[in-house]
MITI-612849 format. One record per residue (C-alpha): x, y, z; residue in one letter. Coordinates in steps of 0.1 Angstrom, whole numbers, padded with zeros to 4 digits, always signed. Example, Ala and Ser with C-alpha at 12.3 -4.5 7.8 and 13.67 -1.06 7.14 Angstrom:
! residues 2
+0123-0045+0078a+0137-0011+0071s
! end
This chain:
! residues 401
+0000+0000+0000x+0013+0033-0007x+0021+0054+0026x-0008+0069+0051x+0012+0095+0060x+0021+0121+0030x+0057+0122+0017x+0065+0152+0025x+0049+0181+0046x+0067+0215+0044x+0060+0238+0076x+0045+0276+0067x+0079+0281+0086x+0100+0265+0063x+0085+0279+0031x+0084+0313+0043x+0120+0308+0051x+0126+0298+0010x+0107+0327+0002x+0129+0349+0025x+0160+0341+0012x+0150+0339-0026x+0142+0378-0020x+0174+0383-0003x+0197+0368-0029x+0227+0388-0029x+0238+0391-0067x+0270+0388-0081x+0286+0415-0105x+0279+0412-0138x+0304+0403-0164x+0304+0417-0201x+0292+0384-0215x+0265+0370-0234x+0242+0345-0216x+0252+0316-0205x+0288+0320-0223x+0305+0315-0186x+0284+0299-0168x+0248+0303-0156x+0229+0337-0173x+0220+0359-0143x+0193+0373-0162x+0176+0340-0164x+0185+0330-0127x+0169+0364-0114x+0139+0359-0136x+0135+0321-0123x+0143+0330-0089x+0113+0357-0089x+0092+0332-0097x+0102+0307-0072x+0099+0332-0043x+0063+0347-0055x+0043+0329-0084x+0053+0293-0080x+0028+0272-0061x+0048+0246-0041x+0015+0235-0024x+0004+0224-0052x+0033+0200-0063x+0039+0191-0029x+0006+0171-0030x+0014+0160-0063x+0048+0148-0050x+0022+0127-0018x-0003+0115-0044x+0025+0091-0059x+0023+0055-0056x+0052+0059-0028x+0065+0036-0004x+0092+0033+0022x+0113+0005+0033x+0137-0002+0059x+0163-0030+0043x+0184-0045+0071x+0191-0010+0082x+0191+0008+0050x+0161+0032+0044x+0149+0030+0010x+0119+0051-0010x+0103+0041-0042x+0072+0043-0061x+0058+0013-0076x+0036+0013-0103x+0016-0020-0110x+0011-0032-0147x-0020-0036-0158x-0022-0072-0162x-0011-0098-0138x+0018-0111-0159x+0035-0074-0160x+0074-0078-0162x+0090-0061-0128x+0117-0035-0141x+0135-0009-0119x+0147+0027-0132x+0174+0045-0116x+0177+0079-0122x+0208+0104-0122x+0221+0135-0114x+0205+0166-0108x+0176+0144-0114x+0147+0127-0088x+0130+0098-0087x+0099+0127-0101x+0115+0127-0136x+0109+0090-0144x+0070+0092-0138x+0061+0100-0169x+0079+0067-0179x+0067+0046-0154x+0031+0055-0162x+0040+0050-0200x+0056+0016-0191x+0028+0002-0169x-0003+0009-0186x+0008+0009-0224x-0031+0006-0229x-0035+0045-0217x-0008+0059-0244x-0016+0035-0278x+0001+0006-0271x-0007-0032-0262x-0015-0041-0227x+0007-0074-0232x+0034-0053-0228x+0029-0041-0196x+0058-0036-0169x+0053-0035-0129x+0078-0008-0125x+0098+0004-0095x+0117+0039-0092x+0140+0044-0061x+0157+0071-0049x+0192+0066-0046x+0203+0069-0014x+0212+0109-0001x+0182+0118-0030x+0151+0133-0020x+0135+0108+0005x+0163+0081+0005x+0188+0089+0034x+0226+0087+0026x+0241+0057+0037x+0258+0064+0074x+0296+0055+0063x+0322+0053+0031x+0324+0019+0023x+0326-0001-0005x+0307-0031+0010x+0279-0009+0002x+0267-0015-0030x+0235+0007-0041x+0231-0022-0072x+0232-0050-0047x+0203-0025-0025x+0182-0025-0059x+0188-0059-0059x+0177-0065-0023x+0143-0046-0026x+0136-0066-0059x+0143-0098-0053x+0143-0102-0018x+0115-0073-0004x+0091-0071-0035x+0097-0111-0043x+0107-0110-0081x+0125-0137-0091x+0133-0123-0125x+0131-0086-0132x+0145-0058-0159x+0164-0031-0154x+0168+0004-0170x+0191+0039-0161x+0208+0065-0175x+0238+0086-0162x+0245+0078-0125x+0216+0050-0129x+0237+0033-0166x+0260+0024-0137x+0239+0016-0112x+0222-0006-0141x+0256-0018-0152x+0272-0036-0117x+0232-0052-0109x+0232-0072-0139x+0272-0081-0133x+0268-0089-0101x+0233-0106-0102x+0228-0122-0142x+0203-0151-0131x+0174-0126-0118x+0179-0097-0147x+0165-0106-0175x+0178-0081-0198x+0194-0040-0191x+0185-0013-0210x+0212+0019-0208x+0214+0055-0221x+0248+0051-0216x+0280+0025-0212x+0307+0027-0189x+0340+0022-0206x+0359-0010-0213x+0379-0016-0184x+0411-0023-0203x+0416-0019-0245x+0449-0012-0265x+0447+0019-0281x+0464+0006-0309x+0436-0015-0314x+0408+0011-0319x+0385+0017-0347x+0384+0051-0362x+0348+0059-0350x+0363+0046-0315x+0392+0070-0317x+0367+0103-0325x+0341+0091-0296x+0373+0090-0271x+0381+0125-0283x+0346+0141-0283x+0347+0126-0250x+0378+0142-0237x+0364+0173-0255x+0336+0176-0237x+0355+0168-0201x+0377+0200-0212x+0345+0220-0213x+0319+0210-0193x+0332+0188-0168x+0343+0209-0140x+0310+0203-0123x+0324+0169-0119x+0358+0173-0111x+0344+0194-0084x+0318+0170-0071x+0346+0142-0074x+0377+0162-0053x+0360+0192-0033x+0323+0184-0024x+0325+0194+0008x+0337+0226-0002x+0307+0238-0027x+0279+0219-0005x+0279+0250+0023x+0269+0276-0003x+0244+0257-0029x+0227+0243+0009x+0226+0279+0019x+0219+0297-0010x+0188+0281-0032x+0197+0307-0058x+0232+0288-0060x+0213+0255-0060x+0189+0268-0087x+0222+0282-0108x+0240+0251-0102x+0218+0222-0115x+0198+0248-0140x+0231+0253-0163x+0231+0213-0166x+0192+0214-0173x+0198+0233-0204x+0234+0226-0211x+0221+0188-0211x+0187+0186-0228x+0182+0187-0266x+0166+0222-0260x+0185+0245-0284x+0196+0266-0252x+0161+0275-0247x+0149+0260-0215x+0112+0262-0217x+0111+0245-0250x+0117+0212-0228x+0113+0220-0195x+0086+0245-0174x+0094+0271-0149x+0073+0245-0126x+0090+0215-0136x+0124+0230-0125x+0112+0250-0098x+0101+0216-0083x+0130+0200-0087x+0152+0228-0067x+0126+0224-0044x+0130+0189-0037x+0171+0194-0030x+0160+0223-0009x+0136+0209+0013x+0152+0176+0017x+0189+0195+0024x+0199+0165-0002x+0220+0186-0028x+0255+0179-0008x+0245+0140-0004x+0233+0139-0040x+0272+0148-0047x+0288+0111-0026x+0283+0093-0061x+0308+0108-0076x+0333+0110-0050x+0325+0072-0041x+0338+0063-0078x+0368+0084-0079x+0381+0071-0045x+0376+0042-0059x+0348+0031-0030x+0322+0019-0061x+0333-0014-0080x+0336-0011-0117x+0320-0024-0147x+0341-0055-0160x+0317-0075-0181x+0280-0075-0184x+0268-0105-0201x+0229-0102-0202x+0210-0092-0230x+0217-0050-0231x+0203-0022-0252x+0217+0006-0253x+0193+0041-0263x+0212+0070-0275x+0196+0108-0275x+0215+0131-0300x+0218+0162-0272x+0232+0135-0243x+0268+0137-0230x+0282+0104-0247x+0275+0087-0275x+0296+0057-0280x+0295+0037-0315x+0283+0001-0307x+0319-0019-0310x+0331+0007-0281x+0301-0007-0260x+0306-0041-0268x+0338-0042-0257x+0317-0042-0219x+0282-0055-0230x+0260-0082-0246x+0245-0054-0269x+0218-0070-0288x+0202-0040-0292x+0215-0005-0306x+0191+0026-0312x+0201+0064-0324x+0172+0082-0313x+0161+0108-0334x+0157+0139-0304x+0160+0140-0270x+0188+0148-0245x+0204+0137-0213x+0167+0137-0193x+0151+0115-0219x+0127+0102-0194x+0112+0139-0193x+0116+0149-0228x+0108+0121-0247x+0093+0098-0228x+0072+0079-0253x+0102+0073-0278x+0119+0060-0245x+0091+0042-0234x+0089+0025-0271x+0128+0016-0272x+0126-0004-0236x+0094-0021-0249x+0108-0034-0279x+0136-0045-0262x+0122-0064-0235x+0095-0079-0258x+0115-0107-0264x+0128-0116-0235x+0094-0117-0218x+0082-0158-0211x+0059-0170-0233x+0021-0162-0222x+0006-0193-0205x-0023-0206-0226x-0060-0194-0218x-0073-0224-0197x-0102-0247-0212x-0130-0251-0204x-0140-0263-0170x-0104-0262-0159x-0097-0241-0131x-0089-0206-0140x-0058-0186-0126x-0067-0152-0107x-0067-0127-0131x-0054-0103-0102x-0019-0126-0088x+0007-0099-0091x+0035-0108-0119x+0036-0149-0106x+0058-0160-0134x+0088-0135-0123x+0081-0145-0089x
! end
């Protein structure tokens, strides 16, 4: 049963607070550039910022946020939310989707809903998923875990919930940026219950001889070096110093908004106009959720788990993996360079779309994961004959149980 209680419940105190300090922002000089040439573009920032402190309704996302098929869990000591969203037939294949950062568990709902009730947006009930979205832990309404460790694994967490709290025996599984990872190590680590991955991205190989490469190998590795040169500092930051920027963007939610607002449109396949993929709201609500929550310095531990070496890396993934590339996302690897690591026995160039494909095109994504997983699905049991005893046409997903 989703939770009695509502998710979340901001005080008057709390909000007014927000408010207080949106008003107050103390604003930086300008420089004589254009836009967003160096960095965030103030102009925008101040506009959004007005907004959030006086025409944005957080009331009225906040009991959007509580209506959600939420639960929480308490795994052995771990606190966990998700929502679970229940195909609509009784044979639904279980997947999980991990998100990334600056993202939330809220930008994958459009894609569970898609995935779980295909009927609702033109497609075939038979395809139905049961589909799961945690928040990684320090996200939102998922604590941080207590220490640095790397006997904690958040893929064998996912793996924990599924198999062992929700009682799939087989599921799917699905993530982009933090969550390809995430993704990645659960079907490594745990091949006989995942049926199948789908990515919208590939770690690297873990060895190759660069002698070896193709030509279309040797131009990714460059556009990817490329694109570390100029817009990776946000993760070099997050990887070495996170303790350093945390203070000001928990402080300061016009630093917060600035800070994950640049990768919104830097990101996103919208043509460096924000609203032509995401609304004020949407991003408003988003901030918000770091805000309240006080989760934007643990929503940085990912990154400086994997570069102190604390999170294991991607050897060889040997279930069946697709792999869904949006023209506007970070990386996008031919399909020998992803082979190298994966079963890849599906390869898609997707025609739009950006880095938060689950909010911008969530029916293309929705499509890609359903073809995919189509044939990996069990075969359908037989309608039973007549005067045979018929199965209960509401037993939740009993053949990946």
């Amino acid at each position: 049963m989703p939770t009695r209680t509502p998710l979340i419940k901001v005080s008057d105190t709390e909000l007014d607070d927000l408010r207080a300090r949106l008003r107050s922002t103390r604003w930086p000089e300008p420089w004589p550039v254009d836009g967003w040439d160096a960095g965030t573009d103030i102009e925008e920032l101040r506009r959004l910022v007005a907004h959030w402190a006086s025409g944005y309704d957080w009331r009225t996302h906040e009991a959007a946020i509580n209506a959600l098929p939420s639960h929480l869990v308490d795994l052995d000591g771990t606190p966990l939310h998700y929502l679970r969203y229940d195909g609509e037939h009784s044979d639904a294949l279980p997947i999980v989707l991990t998100h990334g950062w600056p993202s939330t568990f809220l930008e994958l709902t459009a894609l569970a809903e898609r995935l779980a009730t295909p009927s609702r947006h033109g497609g075939d009930a038979a395809d139905a998923f049961t589909v799961i979205v945690p928040s990684l832990p320090g996200f939102a309404f998922s604590p941080q875990r207590p220490a640095l460790s790397r006997s904690e694994q958040t893929h064998d967490l996912w793996h924990r919930l599924m198999h062992d709290h929700l009682g799939f025996r087989r599921y799917a599984a699905h993530g982009g940026d933090l969550g390809a990872g995430i993704t990645s190590r659960l079907a490594e680590a745990h091949p006989e219950a995942v049926v199948g991955i789908h990515l919208l991205a590939a770690a690297a190989p873990a060895d190759h001889d660069p002698a070896g490469l193709t030509p279309e190998e040797e131009a990714h590795l460059a556009s990817v070096s490329a694109w570390q040169a100029e817009e990776g500092g946000y993760m070099h930051q997050q990887s070495t110093r996170p303790l350093t920027l945390a203070p000001a963007l928990t402080d300061s939610p016009a630093g917060l908004l600035a800070w994950i607002t640049e990768k919104y449109r830097a990101w996103s396949d919208c043509g460096g106009d924000l609203s032509t993929r995401f609304s004020d709201d949407f991003l408003l609500t988003q901030a918000s959720l770091y805000w309240f929550t006080g989760t934007i310095s643990t929503s940085f531990r990912p990154y400086y788990e994997y570069a102190h070496n604390l999170t294991r890396r991607v050897r060889r993934v040997d279930v069946p993996t697709a792999l869904a590339l949006f023209p506007a996302d970070l990386s996008r690897p031919p399909r020998s360079w992803a082979e190298r690591t994966y079963h890849i026995t599906r390869y898609t160039r997707m025609p739009r779309g950006g880095h938060f494909a689950a909010h911008e095109e969530p029916g293309l994504l929705a499509h890609d994961i359903t073809e995919f997983f189509r044939a990996l699905r069990p075969p359908r049991p037989a309608a039973p004959r007549a005067g045979r005893g018929r199965r209960s046409p509401t037993a939740p997903g009993r053949r990946f149980r």
